[in-house]
C-alpha positions as CSV (number, residue, x, y, z in Angstrom):
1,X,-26.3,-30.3,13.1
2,X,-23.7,-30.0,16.1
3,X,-23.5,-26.5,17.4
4,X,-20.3,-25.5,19.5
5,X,-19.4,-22.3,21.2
6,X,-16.5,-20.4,22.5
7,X,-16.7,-17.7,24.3
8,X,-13.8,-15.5,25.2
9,X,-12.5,-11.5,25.0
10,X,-9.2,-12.6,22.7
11,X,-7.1,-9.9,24.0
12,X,-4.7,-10.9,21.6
13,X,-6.1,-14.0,20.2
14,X,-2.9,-16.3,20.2
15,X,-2.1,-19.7,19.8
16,X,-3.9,-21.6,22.4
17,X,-7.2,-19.9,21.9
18,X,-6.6,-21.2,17.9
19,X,-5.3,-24.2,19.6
20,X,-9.0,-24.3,21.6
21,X,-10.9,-23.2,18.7
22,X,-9.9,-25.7,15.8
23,X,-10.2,-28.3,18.8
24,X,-13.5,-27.4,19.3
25,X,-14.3,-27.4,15.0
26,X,-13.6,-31.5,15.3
27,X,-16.1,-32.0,17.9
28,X,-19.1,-30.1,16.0
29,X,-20.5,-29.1,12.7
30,X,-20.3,-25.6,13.4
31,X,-18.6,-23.6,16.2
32,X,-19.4,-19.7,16.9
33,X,-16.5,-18.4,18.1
34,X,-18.1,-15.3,20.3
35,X,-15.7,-12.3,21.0
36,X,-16.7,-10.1,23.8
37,X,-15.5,-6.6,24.0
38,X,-16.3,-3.7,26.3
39,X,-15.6,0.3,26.0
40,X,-12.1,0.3,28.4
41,X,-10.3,-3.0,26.8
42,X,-6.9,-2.5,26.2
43,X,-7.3,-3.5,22.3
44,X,-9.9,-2.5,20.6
45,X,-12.6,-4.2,19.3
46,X,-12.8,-4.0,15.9
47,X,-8.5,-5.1,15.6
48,X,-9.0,-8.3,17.8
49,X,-12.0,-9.5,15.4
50,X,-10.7,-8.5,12.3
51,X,-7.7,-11.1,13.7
52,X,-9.8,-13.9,14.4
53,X,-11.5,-14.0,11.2
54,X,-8.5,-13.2,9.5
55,X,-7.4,-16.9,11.1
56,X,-10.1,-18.9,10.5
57,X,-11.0,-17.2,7.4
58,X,-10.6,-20.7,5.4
59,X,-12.6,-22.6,7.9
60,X,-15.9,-22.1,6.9
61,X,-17.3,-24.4,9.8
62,X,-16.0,-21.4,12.2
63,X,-17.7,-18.6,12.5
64,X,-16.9,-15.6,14.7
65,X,-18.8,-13.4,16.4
66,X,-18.5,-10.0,18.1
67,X,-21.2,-9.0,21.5
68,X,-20.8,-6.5,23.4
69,X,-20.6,-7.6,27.3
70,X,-22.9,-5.1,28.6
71,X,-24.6,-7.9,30.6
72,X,-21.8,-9.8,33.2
73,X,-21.8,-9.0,36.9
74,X,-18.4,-10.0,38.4
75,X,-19.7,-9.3,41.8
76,X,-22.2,-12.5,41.9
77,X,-20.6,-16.1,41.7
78,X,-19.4,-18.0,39.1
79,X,-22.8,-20.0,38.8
80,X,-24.7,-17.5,39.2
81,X,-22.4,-15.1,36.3
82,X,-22.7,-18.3,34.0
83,X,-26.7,-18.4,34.6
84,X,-26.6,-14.3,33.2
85,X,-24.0,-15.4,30.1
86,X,-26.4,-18.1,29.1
87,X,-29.5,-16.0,29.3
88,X,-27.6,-13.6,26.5
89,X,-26.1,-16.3,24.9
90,X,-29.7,-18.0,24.2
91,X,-31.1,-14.4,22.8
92,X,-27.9,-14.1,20.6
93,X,-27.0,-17.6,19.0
94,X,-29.1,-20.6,18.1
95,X,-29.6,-23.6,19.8
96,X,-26.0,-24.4,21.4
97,X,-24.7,-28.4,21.7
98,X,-21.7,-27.7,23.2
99,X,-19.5,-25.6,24.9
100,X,-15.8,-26.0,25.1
101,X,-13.5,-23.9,27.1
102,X,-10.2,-24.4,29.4
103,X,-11.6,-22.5,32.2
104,X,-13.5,-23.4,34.9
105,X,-16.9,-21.9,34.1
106,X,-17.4,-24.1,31.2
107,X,-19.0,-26.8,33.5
108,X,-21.6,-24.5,35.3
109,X,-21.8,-22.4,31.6
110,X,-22.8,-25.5,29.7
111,X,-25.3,-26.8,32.2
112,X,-27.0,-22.9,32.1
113,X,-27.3,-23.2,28.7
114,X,-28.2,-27.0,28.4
115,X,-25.1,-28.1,26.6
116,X,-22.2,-30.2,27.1
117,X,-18.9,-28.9,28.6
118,X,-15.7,-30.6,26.4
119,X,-12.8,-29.3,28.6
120,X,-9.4,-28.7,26.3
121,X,-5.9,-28.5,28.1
122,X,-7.0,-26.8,31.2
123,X,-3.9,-27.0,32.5
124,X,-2.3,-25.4,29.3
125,X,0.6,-28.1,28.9
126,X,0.0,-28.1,25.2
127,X,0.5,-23.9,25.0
128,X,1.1,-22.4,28.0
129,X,0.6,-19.1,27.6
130,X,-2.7,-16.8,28.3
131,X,-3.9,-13.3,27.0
132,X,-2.4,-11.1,29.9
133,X,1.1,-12.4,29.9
134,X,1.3,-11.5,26.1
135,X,0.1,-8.3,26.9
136,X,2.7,-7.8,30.0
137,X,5.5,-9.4,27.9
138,X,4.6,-9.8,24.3
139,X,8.0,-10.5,23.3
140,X,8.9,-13.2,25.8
141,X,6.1,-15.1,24.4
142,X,6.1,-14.0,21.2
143,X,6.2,-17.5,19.5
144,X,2.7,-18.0,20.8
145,X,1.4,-14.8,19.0
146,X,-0.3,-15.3,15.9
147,X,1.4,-14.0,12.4
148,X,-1.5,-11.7,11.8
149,X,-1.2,-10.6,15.8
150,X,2.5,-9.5,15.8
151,X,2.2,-6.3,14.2
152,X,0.2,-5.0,16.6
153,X,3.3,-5.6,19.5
154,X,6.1,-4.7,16.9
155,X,8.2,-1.6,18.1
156,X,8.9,0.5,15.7
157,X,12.2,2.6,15.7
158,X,13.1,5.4,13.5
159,X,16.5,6.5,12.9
160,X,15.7,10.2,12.4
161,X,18.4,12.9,11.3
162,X,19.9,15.4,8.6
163,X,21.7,14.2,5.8
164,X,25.0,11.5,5.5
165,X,24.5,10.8,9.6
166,X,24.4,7.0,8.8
167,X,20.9,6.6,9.0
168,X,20.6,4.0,6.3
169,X,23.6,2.2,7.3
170,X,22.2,1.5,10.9
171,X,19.3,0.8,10.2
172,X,20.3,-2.1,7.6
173,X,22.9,-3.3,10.2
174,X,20.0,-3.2,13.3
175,X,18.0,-5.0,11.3
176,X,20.5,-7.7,10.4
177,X,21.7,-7.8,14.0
178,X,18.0,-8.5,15.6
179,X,17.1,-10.3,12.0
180,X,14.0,-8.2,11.5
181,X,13.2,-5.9,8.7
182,X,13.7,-2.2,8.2
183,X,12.4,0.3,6.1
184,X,14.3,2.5,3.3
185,X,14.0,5.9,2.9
186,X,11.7,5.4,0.1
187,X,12.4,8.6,-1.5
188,X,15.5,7.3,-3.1
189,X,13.9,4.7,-5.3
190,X,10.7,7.4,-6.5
191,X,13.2,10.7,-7.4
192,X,17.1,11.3,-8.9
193,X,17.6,14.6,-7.4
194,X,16.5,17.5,-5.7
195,X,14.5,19.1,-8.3
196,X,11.0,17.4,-7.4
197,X,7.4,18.4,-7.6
198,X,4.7,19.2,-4.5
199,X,3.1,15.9,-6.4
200,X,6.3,13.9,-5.7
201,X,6.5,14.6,-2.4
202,X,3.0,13.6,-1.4
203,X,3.8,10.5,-3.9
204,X,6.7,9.7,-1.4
205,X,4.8,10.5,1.8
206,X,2.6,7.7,1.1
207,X,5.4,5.3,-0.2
208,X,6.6,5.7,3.0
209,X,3.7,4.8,5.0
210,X,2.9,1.6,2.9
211,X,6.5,0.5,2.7
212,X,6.1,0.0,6.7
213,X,2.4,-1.5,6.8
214,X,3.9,-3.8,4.4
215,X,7.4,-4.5,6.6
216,X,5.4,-4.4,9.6
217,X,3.7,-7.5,8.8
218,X,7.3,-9.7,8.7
219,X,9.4,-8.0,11.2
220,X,10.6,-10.1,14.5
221,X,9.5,-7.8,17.1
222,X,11.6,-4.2,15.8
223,X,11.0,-2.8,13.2
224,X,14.1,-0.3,12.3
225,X,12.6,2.7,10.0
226,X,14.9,4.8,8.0
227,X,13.5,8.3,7.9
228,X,9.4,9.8,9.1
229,X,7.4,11.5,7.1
230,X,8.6,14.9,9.4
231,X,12.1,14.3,7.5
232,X,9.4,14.6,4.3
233,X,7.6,17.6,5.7
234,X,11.5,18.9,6.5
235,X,12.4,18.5,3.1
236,X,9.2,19.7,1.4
237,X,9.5,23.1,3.3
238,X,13.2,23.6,2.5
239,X,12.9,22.7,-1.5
240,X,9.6,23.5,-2.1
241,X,9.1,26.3,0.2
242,X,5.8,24.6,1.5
243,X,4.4,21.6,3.3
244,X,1.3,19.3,1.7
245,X,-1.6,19.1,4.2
246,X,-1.3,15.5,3.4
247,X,2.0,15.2,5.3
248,X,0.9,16.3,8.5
249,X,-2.8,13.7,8.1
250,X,-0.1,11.0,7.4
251,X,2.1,11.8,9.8
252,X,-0.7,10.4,12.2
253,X,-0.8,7.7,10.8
254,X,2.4,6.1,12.6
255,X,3.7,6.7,15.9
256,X,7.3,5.5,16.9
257,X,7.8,3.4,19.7
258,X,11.5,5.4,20.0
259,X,13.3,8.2,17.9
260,X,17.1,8.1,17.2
261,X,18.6,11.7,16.6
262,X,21.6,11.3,14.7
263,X,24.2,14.0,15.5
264,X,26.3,15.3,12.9
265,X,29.9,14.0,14.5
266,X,30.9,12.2,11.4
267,X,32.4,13.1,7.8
268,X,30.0,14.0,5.5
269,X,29.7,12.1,2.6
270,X,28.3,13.4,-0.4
271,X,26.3,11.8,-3.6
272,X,23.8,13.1,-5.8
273,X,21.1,13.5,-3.6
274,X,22.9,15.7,-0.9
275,X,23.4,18.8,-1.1
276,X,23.3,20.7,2.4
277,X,27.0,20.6,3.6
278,X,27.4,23.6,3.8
279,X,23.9,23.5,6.5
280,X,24.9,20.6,8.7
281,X,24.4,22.9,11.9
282,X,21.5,24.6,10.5
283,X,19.5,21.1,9.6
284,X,20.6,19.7,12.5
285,X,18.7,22.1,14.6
286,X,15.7,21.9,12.3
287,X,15.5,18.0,12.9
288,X,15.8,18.7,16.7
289,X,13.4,21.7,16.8
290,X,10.4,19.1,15.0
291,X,10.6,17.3,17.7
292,X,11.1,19.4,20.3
293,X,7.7,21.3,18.6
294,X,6.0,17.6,19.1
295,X,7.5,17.1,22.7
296,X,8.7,13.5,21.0
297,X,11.2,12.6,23.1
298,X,14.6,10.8,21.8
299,X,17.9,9.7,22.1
300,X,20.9,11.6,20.4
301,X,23.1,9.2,18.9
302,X,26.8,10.7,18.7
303,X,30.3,9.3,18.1
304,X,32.0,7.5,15.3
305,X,29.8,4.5,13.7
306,X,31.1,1.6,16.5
307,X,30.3,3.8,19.1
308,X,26.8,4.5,17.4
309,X,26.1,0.9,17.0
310,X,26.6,0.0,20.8
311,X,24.4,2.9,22.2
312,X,21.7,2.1,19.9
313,X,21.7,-2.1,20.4
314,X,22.1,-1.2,24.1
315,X,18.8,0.8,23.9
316,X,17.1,-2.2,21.7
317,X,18.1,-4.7,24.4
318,X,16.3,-2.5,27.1
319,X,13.0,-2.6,24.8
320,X,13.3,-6.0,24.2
321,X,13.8,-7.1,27.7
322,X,10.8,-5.2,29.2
């Protein structure tokens, strides 16, 4: 049996490493995809792995690998740094057959570790991309990024605000306008009124939280939410007259890339789940004091609904262009 091997830090794994890798699976029986990590990468270790077997997790022929690299020297050359990968390598893996890389220590590598070098696209012509523009500008070259990678670089936006401030309404209009997906305030499909249960509330906390794991996992690089689970905590104090410990453990559980406070500068339009206009001025402040609290910063979004619409895309084009 042919044994290949891969080496690399995947930091994200994208489309030329897969590119590299499935290469690599037609010139051996078996390739070990090995994934180095140390304590200060940028992504952690346990995310980038769970991507690459996630990948190749119907390749059976491919098998990934996590090491820690507590055993490179950067300050010896590239021969000599090869010689101290192999020495690992050999302690680590079985007997290796070949190594194939696009880099330029795959020559001295394979010789260090008796193998053959197979070099694949060094010039990356066929995908040119690499790990550290992604991670400067993900969404420039964001159609290299794997499916199961995106999530990971998807900003996520919540529209954040009292009652009938057009929340919804942007956020299905955002989402349309940047084709993406966005979340619903969940709590209108799990209750009819106001007249809800501590149980309901922790039932809608959690809706919330896996209705954007779930849109997270489609959305082209936005992802508009409608309503946090502080508009919960909010709404749980005011009708319930206390707050679930559960909210405030699942409130860590997602952090906004950007909050919109929506200001109160348009009619109010009731249905049967709103009842607070009499309060506008009051909830208003409560909104805005939660974050303040935090020191989440924001941006207030005022005037009628056309005027609303151009601050917000204007601040989505920023965040898109960076």
């Amino acid at each position: 049996m042919t044994r290949a091997l891969v080496i690399g830090k995947f930091m994200p794994i994208h489309k030329g490493h897969v590119a590299l890798i499935e290469f690599a699976a037609t010139q051996a029986d078996e390739v070990i995809v090995s994934m180095s990590f140390t304590p200060n990468d940028t992504i952690g270790p346990q995310l980038r792995f769970s991507w690459i077997k996630e990948i190749f997790k119907d390749s059976p022929n491919i098998v990934p690998s996590i090491i820690k690299d507590d055993f490179d020297d950067e300050s010896i050359p590239l021969a000599g740094r090869t010689n101290v990968w192999a020495a690992t390598m050999r302690q680590v893996y079985p007997k290796i057959d070949i190594v194939v890389s696009s880099e330029a220590y795959g020559d001295p590598f394979a010789i260090n570790l008796n193998a053959t070098h197979i070099s694949f696209d060094p010039k990356r012509s066929k995908v040119p991309v690499s790990a550290s523009l992604i991670r400067a500008k993900p969404f420039q070259y964001w159609d290299f990024i794997p499916a199961v990678v995106r999530p990971y670089f998807v900003k996520k936006i919540c529209f954040y605000g009292s009652e009938s401030t057009g929340k919804s309404f942007m956020a299905q209009k955002m989402a349309k306008r940047y084709q993406t997906e966005f979340v619903p305030e969940v709590a209108r499909e799990l209750i009819t009124s106001n007249d809800f249960t501590e149980a309901d509330i922790i039932k809608i906390g959690y809706a919330q939280i896996e209705r954007i794991n779930e849109k997270i996992k489609t959305a082209n690089k936005i992802l508009f939410c409608d309503t946090d689970t502080i508009t919960t905590q909010i709404y749980s104090r005011h009708y319930l007259h206390t707050v679930p410990a559960v909210l405030f453990e699942l409130e860590k559980q997602v952090q906004y890339d950007q909050y919109f406070l929506f200001d109160i500068d348009v009619p109010w339009v009731a249905d049967h789940m709103r009842d607070l206009g009499n309060e506008r001025v009051k909830m208003f402040q409560v909104f805005k004091n939660e974050l303040d609290q935090r020191a989440i910063s924001y941006r207030l979004v005022t005037g009628n609904y056309q005027q609303r619409e151009i601050m917000i895309s204007k601040c989505i084009d920023e965040i898109l262009a960076k």
